[in-house]
C-alpha positions as CSV (number, residue, x, y, z in Angstrom):
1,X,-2.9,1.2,-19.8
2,X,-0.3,3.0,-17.3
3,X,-0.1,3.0,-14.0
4,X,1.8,4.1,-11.1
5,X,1.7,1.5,-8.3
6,X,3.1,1.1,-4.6
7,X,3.1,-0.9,-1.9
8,X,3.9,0.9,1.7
9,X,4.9,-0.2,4.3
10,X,6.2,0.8,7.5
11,X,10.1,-0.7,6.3
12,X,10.1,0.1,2.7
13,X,7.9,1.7,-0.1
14,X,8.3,0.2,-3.1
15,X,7.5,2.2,-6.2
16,X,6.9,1.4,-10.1
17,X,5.0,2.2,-13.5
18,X,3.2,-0.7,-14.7
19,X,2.1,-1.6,-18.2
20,X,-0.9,-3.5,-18.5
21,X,-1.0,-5.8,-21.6
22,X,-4.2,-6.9,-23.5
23,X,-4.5,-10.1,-21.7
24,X,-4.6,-8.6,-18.2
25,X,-0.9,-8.9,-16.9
26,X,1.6,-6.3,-16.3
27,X,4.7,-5.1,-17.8
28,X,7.2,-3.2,-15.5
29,X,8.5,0.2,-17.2
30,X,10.3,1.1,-13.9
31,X,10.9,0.4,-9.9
32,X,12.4,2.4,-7.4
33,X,12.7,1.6,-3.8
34,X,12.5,3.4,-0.7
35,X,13.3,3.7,3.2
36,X,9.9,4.4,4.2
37,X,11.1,6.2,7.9
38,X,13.6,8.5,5.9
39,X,10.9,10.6,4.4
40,X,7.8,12.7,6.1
41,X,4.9,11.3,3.9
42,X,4.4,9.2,1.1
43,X,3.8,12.4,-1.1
44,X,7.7,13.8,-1.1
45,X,8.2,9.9,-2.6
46,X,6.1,9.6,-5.1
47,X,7.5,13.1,-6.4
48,X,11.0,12.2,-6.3
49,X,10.0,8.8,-7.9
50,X,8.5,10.4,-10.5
51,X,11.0,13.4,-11.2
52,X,13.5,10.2,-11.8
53,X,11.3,8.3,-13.2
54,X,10.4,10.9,-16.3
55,X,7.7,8.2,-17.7
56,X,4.7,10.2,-19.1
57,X,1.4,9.3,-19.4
58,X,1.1,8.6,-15.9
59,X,-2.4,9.7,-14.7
60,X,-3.9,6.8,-12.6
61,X,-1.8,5.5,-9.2
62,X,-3.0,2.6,-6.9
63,X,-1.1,1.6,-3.2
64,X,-1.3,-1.1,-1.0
65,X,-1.0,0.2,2.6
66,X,0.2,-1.2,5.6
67,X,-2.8,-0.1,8.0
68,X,-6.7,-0.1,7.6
69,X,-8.1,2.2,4.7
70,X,-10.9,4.1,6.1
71,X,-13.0,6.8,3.3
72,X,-9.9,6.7,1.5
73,X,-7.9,7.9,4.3
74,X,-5.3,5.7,6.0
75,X,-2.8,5.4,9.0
76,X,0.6,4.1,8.8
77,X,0.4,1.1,11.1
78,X,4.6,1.6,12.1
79,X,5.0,4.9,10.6
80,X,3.8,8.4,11.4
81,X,2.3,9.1,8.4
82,X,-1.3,9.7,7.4
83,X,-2.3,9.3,4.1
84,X,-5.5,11.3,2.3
85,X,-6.0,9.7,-1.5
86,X,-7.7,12.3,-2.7
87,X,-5.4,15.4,-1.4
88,X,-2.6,13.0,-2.7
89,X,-4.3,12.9,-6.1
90,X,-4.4,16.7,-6.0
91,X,-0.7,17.4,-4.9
92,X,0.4,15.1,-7.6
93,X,-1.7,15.8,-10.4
94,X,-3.5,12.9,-11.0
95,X,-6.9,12.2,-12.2
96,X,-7.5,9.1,-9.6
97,X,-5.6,7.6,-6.7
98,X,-6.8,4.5,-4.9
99,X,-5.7,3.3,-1.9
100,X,-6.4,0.0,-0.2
101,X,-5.1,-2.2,2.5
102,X,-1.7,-3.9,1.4
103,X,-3.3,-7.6,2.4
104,X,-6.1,-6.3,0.2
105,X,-3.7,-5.3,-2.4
106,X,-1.8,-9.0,-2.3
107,X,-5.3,-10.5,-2.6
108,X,-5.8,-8.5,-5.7
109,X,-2.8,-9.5,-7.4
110,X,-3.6,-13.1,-7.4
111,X,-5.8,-11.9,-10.4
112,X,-2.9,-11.5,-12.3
113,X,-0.4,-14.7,-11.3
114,X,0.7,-17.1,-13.5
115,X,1.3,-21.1,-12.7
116,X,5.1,-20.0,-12.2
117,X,4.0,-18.0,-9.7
118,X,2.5,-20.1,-7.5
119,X,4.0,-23.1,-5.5
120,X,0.9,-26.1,-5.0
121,X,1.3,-27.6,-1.8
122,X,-1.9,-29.8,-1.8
123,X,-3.9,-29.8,-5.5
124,X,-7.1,-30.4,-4.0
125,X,-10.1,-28.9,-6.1
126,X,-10.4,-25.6,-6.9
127,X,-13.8,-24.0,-8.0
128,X,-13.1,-20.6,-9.1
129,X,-16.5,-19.2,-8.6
130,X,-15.3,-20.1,-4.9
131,X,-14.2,-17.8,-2.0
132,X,-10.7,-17.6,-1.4
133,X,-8.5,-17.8,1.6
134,X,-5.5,-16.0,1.9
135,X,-2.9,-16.1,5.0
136,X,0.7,-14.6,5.4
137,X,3.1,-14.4,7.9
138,X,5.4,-11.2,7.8
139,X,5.9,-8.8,10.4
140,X,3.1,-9.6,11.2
141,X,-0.2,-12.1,10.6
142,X,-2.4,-11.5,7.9
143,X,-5.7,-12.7,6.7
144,X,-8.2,-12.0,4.2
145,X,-10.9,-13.8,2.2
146,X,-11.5,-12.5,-1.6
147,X,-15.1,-13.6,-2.6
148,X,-15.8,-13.6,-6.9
149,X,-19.0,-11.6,-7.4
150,X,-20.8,-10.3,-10.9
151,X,-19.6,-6.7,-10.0
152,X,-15.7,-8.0,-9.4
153,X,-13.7,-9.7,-6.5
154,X,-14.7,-8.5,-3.0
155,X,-12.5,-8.0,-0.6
156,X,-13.3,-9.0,2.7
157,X,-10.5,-7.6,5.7
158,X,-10.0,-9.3,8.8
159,X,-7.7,-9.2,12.0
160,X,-7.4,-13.0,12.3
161,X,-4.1,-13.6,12.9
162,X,-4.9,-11.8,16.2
163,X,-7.3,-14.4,17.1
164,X,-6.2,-16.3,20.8
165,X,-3.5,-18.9,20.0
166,X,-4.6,-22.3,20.5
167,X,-2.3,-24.8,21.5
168,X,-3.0,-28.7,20.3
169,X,-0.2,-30.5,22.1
170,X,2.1,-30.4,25.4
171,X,4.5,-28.8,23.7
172,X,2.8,-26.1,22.4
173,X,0.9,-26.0,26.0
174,X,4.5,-25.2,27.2
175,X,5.4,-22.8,24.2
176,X,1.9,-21.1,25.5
177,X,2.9,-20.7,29.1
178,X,6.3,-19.4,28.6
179,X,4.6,-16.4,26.0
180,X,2.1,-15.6,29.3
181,X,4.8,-14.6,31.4
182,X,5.7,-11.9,28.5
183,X,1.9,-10.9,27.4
184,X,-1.2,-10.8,29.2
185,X,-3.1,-12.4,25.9
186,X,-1.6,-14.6,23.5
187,X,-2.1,-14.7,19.6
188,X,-1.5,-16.9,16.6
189,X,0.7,-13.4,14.9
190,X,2.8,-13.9,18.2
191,X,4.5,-17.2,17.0
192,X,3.5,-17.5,13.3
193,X,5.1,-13.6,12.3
194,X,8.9,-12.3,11.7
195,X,8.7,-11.8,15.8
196,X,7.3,-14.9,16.2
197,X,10.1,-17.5,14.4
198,X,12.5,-15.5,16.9
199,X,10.4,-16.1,19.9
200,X,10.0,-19.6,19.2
201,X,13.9,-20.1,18.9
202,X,14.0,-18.3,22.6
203,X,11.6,-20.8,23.5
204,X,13.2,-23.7,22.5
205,X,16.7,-22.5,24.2
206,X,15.3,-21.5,27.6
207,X,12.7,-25.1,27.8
208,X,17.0,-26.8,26.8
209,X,14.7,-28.1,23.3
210,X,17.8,-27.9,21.8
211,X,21.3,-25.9,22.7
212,X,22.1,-22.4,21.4
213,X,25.5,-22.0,19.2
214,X,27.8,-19.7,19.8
215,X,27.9,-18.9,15.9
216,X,24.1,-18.6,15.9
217,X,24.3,-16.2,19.2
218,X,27.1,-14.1,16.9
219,X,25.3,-13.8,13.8
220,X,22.1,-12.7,15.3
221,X,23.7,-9.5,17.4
222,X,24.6,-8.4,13.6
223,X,22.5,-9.8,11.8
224,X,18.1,-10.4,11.1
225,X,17.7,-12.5,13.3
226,X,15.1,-14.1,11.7
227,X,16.4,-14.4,8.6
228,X,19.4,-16.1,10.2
229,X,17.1,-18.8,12.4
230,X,15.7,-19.4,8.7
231,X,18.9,-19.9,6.8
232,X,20.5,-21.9,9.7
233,X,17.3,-24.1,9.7
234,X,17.5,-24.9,5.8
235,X,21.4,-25.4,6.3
236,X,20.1,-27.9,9.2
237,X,23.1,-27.3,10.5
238,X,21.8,-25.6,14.1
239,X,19.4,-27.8,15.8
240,X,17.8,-24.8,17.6
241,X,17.1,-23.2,14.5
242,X,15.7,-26.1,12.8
243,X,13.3,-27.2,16.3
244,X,12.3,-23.1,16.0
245,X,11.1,-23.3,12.5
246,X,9.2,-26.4,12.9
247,X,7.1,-25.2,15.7
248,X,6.7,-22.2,13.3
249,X,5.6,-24.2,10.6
250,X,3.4,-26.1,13.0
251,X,1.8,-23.6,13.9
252,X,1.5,-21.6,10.6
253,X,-0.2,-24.7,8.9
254,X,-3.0,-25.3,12.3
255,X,-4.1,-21.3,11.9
256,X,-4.4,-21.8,8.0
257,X,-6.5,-24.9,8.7
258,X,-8.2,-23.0,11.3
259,X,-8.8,-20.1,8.3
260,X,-9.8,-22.5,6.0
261,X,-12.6,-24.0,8.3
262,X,-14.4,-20.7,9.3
263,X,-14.2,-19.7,4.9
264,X,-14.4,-23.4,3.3
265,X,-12.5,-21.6,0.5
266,X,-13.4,-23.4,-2.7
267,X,-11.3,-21.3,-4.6
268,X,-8.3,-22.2,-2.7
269,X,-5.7,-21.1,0.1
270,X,-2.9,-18.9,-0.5
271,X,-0.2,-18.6,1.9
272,X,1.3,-15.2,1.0
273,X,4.1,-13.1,2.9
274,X,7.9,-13.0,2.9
275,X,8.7,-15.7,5.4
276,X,7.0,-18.2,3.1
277,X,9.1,-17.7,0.0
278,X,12.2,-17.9,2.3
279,X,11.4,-21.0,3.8
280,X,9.7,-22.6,0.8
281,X,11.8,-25.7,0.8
282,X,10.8,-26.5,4.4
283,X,6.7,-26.1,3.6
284,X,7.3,-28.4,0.4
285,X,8.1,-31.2,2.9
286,X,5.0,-31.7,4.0
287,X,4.8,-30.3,7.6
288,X,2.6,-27.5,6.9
289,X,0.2,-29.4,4.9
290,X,0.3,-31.8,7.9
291,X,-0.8,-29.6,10.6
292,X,-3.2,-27.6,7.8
293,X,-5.0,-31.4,7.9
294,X,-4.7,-32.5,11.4
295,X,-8.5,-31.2,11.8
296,X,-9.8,-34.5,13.6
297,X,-13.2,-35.3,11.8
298,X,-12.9,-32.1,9.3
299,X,-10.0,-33.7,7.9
300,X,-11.4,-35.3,5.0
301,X,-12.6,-31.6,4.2
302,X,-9.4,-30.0,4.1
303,X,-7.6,-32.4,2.8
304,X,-9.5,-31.8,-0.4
305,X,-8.3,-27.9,-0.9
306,X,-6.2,-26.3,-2.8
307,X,-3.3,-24.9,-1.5
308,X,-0.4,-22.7,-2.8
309,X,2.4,-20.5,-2.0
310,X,2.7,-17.2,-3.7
311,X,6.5,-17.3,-4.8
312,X,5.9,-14.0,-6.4
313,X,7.1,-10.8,-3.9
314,X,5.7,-8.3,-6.0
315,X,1.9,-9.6,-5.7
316,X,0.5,-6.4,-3.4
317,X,2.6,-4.3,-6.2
318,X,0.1,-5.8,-9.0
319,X,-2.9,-5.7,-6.6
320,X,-2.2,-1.7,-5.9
321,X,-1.6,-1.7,-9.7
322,X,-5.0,-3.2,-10.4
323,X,-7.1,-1.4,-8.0
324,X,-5.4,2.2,-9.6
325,X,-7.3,0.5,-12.8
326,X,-10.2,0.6,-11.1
């Protein structure tokens, strides 16, 4: 079966036709990619998509959307845009359009990953009748819990990476203190988010954790800065950067374990988003799964879950594929 798929957000939309083959998995046919803030709506994409596309048999679309999904209706979180699934379906001529929540989307996709896919950072057990966790740091927090039922997986939304940030140590006590005097509340998505890994490097300059280079200071008046505290931490070769990311990390793992406590997810724990896959080589050495663990008593509990990393960046692409199934 053909679909058209998306996943929106308020940076990029990201469009493609998806094959699905008898055993369940897709087969791209075509991707085209978008800047979301050059166009009014979603609709004047998909029809410029499709007019370049020219793939027939295209009758069914699904999208992941970066904002809640309420009677098929959805706000743009980031972008002006309001999109209405069924007057979408009617502009473009299709006999069904679903649209879900993009975390709801990645959750989704999961359905549809193979071992390759997926990087295990603790095996645990895995019982996959069991509820499953999922967590990802982008620009923002993310979490969601995807519970197997007779009817189908049930998505279950939630705004947890908004929950107060809970400090465990002095450090983080400090790293608490100096986010007060910019916020009057404090959340896990402030630290553990794109936003986050920079604030944490301004952290660990202004408490002297480490000094700032020159270079560093360069690159990041050009450059992501982000995605240059990331690639300067895996280089190792910018102590700032590397003290940043392990507070990130640190930080990351404790709200995953604090996830996994309030869901016991049997079926396992994904950690999702882009920042993961970028700074894979870092969670493989064992930090994460350290402060995932570090639950006093409840460790023995945790310590038994699976957990992986999705590796695969087109996951809320198959989710939105799959739910334009139906």
């Amino acid at each position: 079966m053909r679909v058209l798929a998306g996943d929106i957000g308020g940076t990029k939309t990201l469009l493609a036709v998806l094959d699905q083959r008898p055993d369940g998995r897709f087969e791209e046919v075509v991707r085209q990619r978008y800047v979301s803030a050059d166009h009014p709506g979603l609709g004047p994409i998909v029809r410029d998509f499709l007019a370049r596309a020219d793939v027939p048999d295209i009758t069914r679309a699904g999208f992941g959307v970066a904002g809640p999904v309420v009677d098929r209706r959805s706000r743009v979180t980031n972008l002006p845009w309001q999109i209405d699934a069924d007057l979408l379906a009617a502009e473009l001529g299709l006999q069904s359009v679903a649209l879900i929540n993009d975390f709801a989307a990645v959750a989704l996709g999961l359905q549809v990953l193979s071992p390759a896919d997926l990087e295990v950072l603790q095996a645990g057990e895995r019982d996959p009748s069991g509820p499953i966790a999922l967590i990802g740091a982008g620009t923002g927090l993310g979490e969601a819990v995807l519970v197997p039922t007779p009817a189908g997986p049930r998505f279950v939304a939630s705004e947890g990476g908004h929950c107060d940030l809970a400090p465990r140590n002095e450090l983080e006590i400090a790293l608490l203190r100096f986010l007060l005097k910019q916020h009057h509340r404090v959340s896990y998505e402030r630290i553990v988010s794109g936003p986050g890994l920079v604030t944490a490097y301004q952290f660990v300059v202004a408490e002297g954790l480490a000094p700032e280079l020159s270079d560093t200071r360069e690159r990041m008046a050009t450059e992501d800065p982000g995605a240059v505290i990331g690639a300067r931490a895996l280089a190792g070769d910018d102590p700032a950067c590397v003290r940043a990311v392990d507070i990130f990390l640190d930080l990351y793992g404790a709200e995953a374990g604090n996830l996994a406590l309030k869901v016991l997810p049997t079926g396992g724990l994904f950690v999702a988003g882009g920042i993961a896959g970028k700074l894979l080589p870092r969670l493989r050495d064992g930090r994460f799964i350290t402060a995932f663990t570090d639950k006093g008593r409840m460790s023995p509990l945790l310590r038994a879950m699976h957990v992986a990393v999705v590796k695969n960046a087109d996951v809320g692409l198959l989710g939105a594929g799959l739910a334009g199934l139906g």
